[in-house]
DRENDO-1510 file (C-alpha; in Angstrom, 1 decimal, always signed):
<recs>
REC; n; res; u; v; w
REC; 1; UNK; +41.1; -77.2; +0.0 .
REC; 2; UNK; +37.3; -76.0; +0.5 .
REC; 3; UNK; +35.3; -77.4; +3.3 .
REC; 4; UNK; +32.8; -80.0; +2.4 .
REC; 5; UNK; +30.8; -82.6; +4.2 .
REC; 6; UNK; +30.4; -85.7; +2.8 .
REC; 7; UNK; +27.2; -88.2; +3.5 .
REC; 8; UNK; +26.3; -91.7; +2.6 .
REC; 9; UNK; +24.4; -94.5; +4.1 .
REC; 10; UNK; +25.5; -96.0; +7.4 .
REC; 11; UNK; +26.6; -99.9; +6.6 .
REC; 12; UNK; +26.8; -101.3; +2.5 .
REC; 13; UNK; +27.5; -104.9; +1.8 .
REC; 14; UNK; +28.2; -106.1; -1.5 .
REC; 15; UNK; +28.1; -109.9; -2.2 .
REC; 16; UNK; +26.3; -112.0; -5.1 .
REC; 17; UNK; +23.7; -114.2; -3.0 .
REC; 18; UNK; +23.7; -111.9; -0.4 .
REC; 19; UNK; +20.1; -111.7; -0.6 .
REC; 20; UNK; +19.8; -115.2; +0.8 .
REC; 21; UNK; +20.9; -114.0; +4.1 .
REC; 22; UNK; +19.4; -110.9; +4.2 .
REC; 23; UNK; +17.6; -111.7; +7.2 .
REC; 24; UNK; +20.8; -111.9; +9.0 .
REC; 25; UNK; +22.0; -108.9; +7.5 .
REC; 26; UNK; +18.9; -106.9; +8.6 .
REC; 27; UNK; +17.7; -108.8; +11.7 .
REC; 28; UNK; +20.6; -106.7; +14.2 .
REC; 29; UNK; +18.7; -103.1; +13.5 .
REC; 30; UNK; +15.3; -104.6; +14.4 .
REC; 31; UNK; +16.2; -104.8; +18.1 .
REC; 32; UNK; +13.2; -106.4; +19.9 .
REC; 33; UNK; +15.5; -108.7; +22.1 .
REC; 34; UNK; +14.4; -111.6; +19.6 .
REC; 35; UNK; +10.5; -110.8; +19.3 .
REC; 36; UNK; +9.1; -111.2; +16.1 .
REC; 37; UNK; +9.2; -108.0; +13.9 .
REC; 38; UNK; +7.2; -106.5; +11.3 .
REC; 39; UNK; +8.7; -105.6; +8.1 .
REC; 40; UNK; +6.8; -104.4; +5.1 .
REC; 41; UNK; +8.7; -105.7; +1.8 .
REC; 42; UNK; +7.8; -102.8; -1.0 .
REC; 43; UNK; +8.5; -103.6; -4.6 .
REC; 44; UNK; +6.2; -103.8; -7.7 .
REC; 45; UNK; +4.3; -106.7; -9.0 .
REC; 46; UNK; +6.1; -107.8; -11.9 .
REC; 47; UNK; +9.2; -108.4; -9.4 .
REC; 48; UNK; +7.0; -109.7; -6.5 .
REC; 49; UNK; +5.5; -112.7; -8.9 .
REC; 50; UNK; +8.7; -113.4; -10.4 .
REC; 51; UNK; +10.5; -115.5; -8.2 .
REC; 52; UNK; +13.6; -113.7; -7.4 .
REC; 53; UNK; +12.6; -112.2; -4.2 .
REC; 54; UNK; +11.8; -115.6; -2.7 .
REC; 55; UNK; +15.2; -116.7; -1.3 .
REC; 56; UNK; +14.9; -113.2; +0.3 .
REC; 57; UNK; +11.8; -113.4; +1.9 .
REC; 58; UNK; +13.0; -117.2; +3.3 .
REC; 59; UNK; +15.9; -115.7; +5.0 .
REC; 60; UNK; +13.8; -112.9; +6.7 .
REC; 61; UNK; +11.1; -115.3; +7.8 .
REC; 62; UNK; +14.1; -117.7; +8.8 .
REC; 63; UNK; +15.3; -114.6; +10.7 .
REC; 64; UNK; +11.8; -114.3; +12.9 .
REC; 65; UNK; +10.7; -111.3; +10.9 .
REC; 66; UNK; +6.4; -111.2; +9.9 .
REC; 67; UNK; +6.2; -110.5; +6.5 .
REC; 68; UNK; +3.9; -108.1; +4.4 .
REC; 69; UNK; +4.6; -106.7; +0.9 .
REC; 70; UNK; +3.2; -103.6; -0.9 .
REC; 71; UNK; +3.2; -104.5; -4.3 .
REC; 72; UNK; +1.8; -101.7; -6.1 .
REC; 73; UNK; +5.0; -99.0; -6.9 .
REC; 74; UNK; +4.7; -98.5; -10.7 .
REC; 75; UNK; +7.0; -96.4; -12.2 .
REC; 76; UNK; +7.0; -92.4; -11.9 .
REC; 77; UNK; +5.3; -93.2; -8.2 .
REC; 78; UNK; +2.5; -91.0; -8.1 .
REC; 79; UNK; +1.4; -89.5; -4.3 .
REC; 80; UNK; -1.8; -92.1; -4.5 .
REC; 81; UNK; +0.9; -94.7; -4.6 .
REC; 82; UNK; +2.8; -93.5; -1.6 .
REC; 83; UNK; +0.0; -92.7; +0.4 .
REC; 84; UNK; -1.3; -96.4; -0.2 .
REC; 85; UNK; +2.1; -97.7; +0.6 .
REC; 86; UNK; +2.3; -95.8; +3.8 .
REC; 87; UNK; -1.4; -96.4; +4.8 .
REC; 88; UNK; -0.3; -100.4; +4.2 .
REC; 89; UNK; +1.9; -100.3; +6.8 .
REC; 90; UNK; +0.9; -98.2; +9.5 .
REC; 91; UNK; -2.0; -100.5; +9.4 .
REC; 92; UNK; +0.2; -103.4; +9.6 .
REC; 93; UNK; +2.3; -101.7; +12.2 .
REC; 94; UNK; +5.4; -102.4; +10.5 .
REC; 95; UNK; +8.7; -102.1; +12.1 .
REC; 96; UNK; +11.2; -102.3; +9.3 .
REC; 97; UNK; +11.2; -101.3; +5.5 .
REC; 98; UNK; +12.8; -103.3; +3.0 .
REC; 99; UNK; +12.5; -101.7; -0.6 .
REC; 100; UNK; +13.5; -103.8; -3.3 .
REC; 101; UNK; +13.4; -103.3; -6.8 .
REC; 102; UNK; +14.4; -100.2; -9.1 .
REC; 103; UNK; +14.7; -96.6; -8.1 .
REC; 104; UNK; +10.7; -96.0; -8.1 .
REC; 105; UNK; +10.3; -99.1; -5.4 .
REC; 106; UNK; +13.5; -97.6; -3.4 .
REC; 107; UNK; +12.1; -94.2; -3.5 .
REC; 108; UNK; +8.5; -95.2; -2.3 .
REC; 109; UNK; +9.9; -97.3; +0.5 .
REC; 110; UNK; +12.2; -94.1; +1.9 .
REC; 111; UNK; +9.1; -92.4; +2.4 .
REC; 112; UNK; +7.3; -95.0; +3.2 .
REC; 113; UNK; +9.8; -95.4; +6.4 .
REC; 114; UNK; +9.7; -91.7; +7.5 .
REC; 115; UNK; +5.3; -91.5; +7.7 .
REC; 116; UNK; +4.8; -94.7; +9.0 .
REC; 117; UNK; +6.5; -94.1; +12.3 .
REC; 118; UNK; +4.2; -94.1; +15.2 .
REC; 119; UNK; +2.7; -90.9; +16.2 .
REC; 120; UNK; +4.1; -89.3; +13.3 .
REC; 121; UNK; +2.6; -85.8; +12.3 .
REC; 122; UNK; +3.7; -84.9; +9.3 .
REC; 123; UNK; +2.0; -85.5; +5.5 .
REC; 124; UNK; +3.5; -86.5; +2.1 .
REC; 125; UNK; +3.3; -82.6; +1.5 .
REC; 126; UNK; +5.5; -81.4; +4.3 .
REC; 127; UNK; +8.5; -83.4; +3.2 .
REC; 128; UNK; +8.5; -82.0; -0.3 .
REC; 129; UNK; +11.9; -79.7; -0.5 .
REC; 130; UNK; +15.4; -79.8; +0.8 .
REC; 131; UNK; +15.1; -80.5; +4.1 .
REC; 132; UNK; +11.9; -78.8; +4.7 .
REC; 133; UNK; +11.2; -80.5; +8.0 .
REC; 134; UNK; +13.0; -83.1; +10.3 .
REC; 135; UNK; +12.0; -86.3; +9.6 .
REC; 136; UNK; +12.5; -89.8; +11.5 .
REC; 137; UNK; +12.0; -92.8; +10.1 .
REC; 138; UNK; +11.6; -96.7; +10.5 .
REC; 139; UNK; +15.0; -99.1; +10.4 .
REC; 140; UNK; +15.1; -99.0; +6.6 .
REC; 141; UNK; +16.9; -101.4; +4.1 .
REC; 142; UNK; +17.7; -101.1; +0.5 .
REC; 143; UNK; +17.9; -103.8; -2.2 .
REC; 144; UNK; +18.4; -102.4; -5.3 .
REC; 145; UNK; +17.5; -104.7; -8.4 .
REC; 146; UNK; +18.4; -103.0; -11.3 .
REC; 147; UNK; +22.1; -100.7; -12.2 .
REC; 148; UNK; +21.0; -97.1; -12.5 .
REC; 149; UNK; +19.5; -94.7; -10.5 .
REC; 150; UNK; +21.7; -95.1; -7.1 .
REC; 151; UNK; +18.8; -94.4; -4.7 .
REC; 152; UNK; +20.0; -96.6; -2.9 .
REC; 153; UNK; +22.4; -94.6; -1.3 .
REC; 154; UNK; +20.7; -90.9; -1.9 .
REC; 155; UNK; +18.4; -88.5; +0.4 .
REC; 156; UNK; +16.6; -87.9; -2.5 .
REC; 157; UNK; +12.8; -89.3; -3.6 .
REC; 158; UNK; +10.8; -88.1; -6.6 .
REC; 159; UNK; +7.5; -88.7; -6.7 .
REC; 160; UNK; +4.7; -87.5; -9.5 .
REC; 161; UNK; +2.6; -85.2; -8.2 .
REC; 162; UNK; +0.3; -84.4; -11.0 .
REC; 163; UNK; -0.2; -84.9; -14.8 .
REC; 164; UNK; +2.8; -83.8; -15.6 .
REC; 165; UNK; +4.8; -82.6; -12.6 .
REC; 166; UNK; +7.0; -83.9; -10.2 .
REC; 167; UNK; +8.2; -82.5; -6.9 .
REC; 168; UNK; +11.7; -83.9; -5.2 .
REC; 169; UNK; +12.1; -84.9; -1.6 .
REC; 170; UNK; +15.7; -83.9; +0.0 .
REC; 171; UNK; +16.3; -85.4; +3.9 .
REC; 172; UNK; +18.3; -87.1; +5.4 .
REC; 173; UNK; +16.2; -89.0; +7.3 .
REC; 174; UNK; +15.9; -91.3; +3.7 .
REC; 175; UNK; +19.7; -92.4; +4.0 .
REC; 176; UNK; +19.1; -96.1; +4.7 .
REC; 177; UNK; +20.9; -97.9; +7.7 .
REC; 178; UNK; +21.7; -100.8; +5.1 .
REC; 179; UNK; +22.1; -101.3; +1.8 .
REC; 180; UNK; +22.6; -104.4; +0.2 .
REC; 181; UNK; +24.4; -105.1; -3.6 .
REC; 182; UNK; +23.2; -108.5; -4.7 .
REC; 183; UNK; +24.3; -108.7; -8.2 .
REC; 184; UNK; +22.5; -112.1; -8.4 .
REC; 185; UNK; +19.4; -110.0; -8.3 .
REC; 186; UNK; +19.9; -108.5; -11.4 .
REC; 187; UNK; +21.2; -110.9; -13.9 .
REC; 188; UNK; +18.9; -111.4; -16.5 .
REC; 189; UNK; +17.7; -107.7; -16.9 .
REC; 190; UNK; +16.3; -106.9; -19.9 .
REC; 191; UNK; +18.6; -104.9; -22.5 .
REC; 192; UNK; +16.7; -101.9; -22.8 .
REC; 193; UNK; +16.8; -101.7; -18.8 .
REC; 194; UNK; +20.1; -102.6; -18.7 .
REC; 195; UNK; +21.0; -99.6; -21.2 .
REC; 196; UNK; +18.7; -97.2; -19.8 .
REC; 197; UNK; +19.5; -97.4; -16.2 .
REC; 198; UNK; +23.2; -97.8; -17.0 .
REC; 199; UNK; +23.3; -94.3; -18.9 .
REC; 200; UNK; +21.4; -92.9; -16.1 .
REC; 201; UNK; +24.0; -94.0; -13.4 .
REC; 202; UNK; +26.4; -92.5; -16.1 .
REC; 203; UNK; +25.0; -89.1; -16.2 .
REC; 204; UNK; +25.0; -89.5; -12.4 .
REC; 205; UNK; +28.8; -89.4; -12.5 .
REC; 206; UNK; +29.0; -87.0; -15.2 .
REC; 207; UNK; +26.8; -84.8; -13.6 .
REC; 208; UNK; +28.2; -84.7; -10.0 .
REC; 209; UNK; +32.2; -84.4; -11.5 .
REC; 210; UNK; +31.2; -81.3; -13.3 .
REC; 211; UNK; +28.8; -80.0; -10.8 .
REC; 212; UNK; +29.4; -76.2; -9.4 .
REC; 213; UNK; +28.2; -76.5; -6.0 .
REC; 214; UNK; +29.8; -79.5; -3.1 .
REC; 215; UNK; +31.8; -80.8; -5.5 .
REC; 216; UNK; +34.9; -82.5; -3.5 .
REC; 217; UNK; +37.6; -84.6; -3.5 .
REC; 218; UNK; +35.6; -87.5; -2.6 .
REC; 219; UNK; +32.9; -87.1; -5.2 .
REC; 220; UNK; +35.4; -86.3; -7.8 .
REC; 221; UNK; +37.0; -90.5; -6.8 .
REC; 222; UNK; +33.6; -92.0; -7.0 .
REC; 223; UNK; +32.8; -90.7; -10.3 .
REC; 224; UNK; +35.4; -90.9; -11.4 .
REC; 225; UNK; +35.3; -95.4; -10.6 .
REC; 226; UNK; +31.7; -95.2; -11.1 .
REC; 227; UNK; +32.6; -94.1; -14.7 .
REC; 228; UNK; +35.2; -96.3; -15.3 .
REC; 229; UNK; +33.4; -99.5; -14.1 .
REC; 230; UNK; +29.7; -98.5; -15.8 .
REC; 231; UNK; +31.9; -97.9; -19.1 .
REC; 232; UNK; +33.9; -100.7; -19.3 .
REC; 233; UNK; +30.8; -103.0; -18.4 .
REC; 234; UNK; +27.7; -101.4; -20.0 .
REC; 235; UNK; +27.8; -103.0; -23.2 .
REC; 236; UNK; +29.2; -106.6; -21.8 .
REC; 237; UNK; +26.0; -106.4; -19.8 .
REC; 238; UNK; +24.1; -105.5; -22.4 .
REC; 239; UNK; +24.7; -108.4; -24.5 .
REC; 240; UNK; +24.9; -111.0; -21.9 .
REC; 241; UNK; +22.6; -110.7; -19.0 .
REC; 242; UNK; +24.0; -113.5; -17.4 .
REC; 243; UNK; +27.3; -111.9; -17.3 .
REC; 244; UNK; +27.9; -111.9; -13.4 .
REC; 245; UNK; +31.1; -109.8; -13.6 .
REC; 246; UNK; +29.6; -107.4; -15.4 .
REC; 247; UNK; +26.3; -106.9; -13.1 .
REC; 248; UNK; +28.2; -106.9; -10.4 .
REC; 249; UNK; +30.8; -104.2; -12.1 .
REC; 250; UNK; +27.2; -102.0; -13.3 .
REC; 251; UNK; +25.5; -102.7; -9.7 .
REC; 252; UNK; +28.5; -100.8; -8.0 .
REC; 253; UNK; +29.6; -98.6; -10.6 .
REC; 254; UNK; +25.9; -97.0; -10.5 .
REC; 255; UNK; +26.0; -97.0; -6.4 .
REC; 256; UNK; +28.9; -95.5; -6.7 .
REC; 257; UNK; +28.0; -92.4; -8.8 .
REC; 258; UNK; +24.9; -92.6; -6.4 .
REC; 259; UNK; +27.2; -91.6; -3.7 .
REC; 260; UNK; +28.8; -89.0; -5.9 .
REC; 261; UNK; +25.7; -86.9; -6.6 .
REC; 262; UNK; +24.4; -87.5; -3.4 .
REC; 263; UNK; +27.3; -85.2; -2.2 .
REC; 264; UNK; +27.7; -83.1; -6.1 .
REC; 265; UNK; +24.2; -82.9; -6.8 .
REC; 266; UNK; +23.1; -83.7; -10.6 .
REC; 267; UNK; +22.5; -80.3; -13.2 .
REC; 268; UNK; +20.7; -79.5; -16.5 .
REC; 269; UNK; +20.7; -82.8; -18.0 .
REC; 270; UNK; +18.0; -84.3; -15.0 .
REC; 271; UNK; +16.4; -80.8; -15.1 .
REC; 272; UNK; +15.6; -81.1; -18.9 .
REC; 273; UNK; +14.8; -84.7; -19.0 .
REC; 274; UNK; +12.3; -84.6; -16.0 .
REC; 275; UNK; +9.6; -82.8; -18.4 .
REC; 276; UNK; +10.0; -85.4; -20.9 .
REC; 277; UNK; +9.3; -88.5; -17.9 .
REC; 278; UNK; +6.8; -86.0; -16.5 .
REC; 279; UNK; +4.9; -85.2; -20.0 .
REC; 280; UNK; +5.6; -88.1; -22.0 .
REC; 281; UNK; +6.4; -90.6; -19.5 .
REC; 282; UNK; +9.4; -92.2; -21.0 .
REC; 283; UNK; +11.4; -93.9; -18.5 .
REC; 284; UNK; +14.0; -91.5; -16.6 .
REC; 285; UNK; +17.1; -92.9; -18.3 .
REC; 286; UNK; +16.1; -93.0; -21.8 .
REC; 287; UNK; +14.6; -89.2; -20.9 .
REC; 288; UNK; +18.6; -88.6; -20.1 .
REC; 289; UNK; +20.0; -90.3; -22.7 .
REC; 290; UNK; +17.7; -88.4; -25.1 .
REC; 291; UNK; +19.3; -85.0; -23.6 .
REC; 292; UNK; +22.7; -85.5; -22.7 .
REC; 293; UNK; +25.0; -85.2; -25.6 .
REC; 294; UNK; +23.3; -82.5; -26.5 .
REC; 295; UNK; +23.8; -80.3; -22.5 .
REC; 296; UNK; +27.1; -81.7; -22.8 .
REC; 297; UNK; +28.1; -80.0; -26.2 .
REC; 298; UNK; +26.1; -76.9; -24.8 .
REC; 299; UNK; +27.9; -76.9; -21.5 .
REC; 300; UNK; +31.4; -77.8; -23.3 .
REC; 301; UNK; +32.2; -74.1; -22.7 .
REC; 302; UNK; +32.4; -74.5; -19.3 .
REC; 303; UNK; +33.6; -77.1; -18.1 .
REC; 304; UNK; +35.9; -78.9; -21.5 .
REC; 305; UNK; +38.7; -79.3; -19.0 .
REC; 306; UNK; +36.4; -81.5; -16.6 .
REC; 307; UNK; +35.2; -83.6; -20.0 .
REC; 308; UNK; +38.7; -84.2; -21.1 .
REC; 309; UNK; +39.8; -85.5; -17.6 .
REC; 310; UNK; +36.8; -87.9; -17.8 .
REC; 311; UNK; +37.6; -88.8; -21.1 .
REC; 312; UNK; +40.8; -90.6; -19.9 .
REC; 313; UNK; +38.5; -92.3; -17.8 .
REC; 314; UNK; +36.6; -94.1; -20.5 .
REC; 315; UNK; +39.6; -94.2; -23.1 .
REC; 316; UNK; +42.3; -94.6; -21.6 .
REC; 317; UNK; +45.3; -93.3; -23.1 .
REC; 318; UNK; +43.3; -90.9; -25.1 .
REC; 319; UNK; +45.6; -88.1; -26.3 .
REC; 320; UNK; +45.5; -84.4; -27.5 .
REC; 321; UNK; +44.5; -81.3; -26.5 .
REC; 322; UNK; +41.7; -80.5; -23.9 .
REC; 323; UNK; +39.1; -79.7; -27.2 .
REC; 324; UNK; +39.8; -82.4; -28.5 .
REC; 325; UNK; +39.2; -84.8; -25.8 .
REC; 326; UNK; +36.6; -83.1; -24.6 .
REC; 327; UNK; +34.7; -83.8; -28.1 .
REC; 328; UNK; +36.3; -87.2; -28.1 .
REC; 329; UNK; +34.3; -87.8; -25.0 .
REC; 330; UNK; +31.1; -86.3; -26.1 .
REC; 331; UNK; +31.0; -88.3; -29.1 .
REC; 332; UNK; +31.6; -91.7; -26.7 .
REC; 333; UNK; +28.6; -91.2; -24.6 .
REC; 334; UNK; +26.5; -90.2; -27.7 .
REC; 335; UNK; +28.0; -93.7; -29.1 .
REC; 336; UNK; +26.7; -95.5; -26.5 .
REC; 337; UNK; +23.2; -94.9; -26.9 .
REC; 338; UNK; +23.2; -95.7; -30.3 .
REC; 339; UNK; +25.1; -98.8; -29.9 .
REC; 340; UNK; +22.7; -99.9; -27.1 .
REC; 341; UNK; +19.6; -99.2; -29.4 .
REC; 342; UNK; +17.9; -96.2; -26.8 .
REC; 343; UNK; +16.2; -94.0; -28.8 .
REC; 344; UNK; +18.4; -90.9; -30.6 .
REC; 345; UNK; +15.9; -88.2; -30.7 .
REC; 346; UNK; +12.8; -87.0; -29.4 .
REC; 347; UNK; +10.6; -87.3; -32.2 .
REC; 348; UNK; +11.6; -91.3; -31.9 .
REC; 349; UNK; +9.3; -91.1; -28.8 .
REC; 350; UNK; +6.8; -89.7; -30.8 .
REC; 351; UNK; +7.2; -86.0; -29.4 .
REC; 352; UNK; +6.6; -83.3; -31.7 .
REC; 353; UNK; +8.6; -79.9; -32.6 .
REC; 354; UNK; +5.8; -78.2; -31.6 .
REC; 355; UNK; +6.3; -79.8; -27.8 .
REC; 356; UNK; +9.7; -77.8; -27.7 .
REC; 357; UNK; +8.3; -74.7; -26.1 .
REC; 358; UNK; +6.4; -76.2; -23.6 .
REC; 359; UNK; +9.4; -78.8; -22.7 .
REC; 360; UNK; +11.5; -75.7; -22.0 .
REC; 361; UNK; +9.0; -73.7; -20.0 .
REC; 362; UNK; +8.9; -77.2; -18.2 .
REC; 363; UNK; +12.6; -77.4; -17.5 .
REC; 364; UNK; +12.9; -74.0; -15.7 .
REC; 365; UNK; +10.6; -75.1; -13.4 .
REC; 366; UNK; +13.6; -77.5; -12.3 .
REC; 367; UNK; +15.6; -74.8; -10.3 .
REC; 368; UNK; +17.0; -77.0; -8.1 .
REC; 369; UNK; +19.1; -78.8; -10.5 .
REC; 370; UNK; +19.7; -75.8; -13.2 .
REC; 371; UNK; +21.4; -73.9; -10.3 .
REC; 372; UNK; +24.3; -77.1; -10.3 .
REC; 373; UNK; +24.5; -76.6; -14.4 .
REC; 374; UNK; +28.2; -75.2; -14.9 .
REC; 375; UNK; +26.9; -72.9; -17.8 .
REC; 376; UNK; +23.9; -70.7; -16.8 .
REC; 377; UNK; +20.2; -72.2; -19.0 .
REC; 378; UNK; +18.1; -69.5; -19.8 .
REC; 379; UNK; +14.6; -70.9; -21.2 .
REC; 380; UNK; +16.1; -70.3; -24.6 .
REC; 381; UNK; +18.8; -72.4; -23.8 .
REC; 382; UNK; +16.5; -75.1; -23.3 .
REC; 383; UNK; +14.5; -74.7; -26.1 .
REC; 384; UNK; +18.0; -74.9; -28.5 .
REC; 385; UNK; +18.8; -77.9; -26.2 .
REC; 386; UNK; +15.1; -79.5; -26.9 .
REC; 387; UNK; +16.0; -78.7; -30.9 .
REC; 388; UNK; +18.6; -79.8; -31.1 .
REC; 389; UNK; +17.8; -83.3; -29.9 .
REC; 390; UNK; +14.7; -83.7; -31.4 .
</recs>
């Protein structure tokens, strides 16, 4: 067996309601021998008016914790949105984070923890990378409110850092010391989210099971459960959002591949779908579901074997030969997004074919996830990729 390491957060609870005693849950890493404590709640307006963070913020006040919220994430965080975030609470002084919401909300909130410290020296800009510097942080908690992008349990943050671009944050100093699964949270999610950020956690198992660098035993296990539960549940969610079972199934399945490509890091179908969030801005998991039939037929080459073991996953007792499984599989993921109503093709976003070129010139940009593809993507790779979705 290769050597791998293996790294997630330090404590998870999953429990529907948990929320209502999350200032229990959180109050043991504040220390402060029973002082008050500062925590900065960071989430996005829509979610911050609705009402479902409420029983939340009780339980922390209930807990002695002083409340403040940054409200402000918006999807596709840009750096003007960080820096306000972290500006908010070094103000404020906070002592804990708390982000709740989707993965934009999560991902402001990890940085948000790391330049808020006291004394810190170090800028937005010198923690763009793979572990370009040694960061600390704040106590930070995670509450994720929607089933998709795992951030949750990642060292990764994205944030938009121009018109079109995006730059990725690798640390480990953004693994949270708690994260907390309250399916109860997320009942009610609208259908498209519930499709888009359920493929997304999809690809994230895909991607990390057929990854060609740290894949491991252990990633290979959580994808392959994240898979089964995000398939068996995506469409019972989908139809019902007050399916509890199935929110709960679709909140761990997608922390679950989190963990995997945390540890198998995610390929060609992110790379080629960040250009179309960066350029177009169409939310991250309709950007993969646009792509991902179409790197999967592309990288079939590779890696059929991998496909067909997958494709027992999602149907089980599917037989015949590794081809044929392989294509069997293909032609389930493509069926989802079609039966879920994402858009099919590019030019049902209202991208031209004369966007193609610059799309792929876009993609190569994304190194850092090509270099995990298991087939090689030249530029004219992406371009037939782009085509052939569009």
């Amino acid at each position: 067996m290769a050597n791998f390491t293996f790294q997630t957060p330090r404590r998870v609870v999953v429990e529907a309601g948990g929320s209502h005693r999350l200032g229990e849950l959180a109050r043991p890493m504040a220390g402060k021998n029973g002082a008050a404590v500062r925590a900065l709640i960071v989430t996005d307006a829509f979610l911050a008016g609705s009402g479902v963070l409420q029983r939340a913020r009780q339980s922390l006040a209930e807990a002695g914790f002083e409340l403040t919220e940054f409200t402000g994430v918006l999807p596709d965080p840009s750096e003007a949105v960080v820096l306000t975030a972290v500006s908010q609470a070094a103000q404020t002084g906070v002592d804990v984070v708390i982000g709740m919401g989707g993965g934009s909300s999560l991902d402001v909130a990890k940085i948000v923890a790391c330049l808020a410290v006291p004394g810190n020296p170090l800028k937005l800009s010198d923690l763009y990378g793979v572990e370009s510097v040694r960061a600390q942080r704040l106590p930070l908690v995670m509450v994720p409110t929607t089933a998709g992008t795992g951030s949750e349990v990642t060292s990764i943050a994205i944030v938009t850092t121009g018109e079109s671009t995006k730059a990725g944050i690798v640390n480990q100093a953004l693994l949270a010391d708690l994260v907390l699964l309250d399916a109860r949270l997320t009942l009610g999610l609208p259908p498209a989210v519930t499709a888009a950020t359920g493929v997304d956690a999809m690809v994230h198992a895909i991607e990390a099971y057929t990854s060609v660098h740290r894949k491991n035993p252990m990633s290979d296990t959580l994808a392959r459960q994240a898979l089964h539960l995000l398939s068996a549940n995506l469409l019972p969610a989908f139809d019902d959002g007050s399916d509890l079972a199935a929110r709960e199934a679709m909140l761990l399945g997608a922390m679950l591949a989190g963990q995997a490509f945390e540890n198998a890091p995610v390929a060609a179908v992110h790379a080629l779908a960040y250009p179309l969030g960066g350029i177009y801005h169409i939310a991250h998991g309709v950007s993969n579901a646009l792509v991902l039939p179409h790197v999967m037929r592309f990288n079939r080459e590779a890696c059929a074997p991998l496909y067909a073991e997958l494709a027992e996953v999602v149907m089980p007792g599917q037989a015949g030969s590794v081809e044929a499984r392989c294509t069997a599989f293909i032609d389930h993921m493509a069926s989802l997004t079609e039966r879920t109503r994402l858009p099919l093709r590019l030019r049902d976003c209202g991208i031209g074919a004369d966007a193609i070129d610059a799309l792929a010139a876009a993609a190569m940009g994304q190194q850092r996830l090509l270099k995990n593809n298991p087939r090689p993507v030249t530029e004219a790779d992406a371009r037939a990729i782009y085509q052939a979705a569009w």
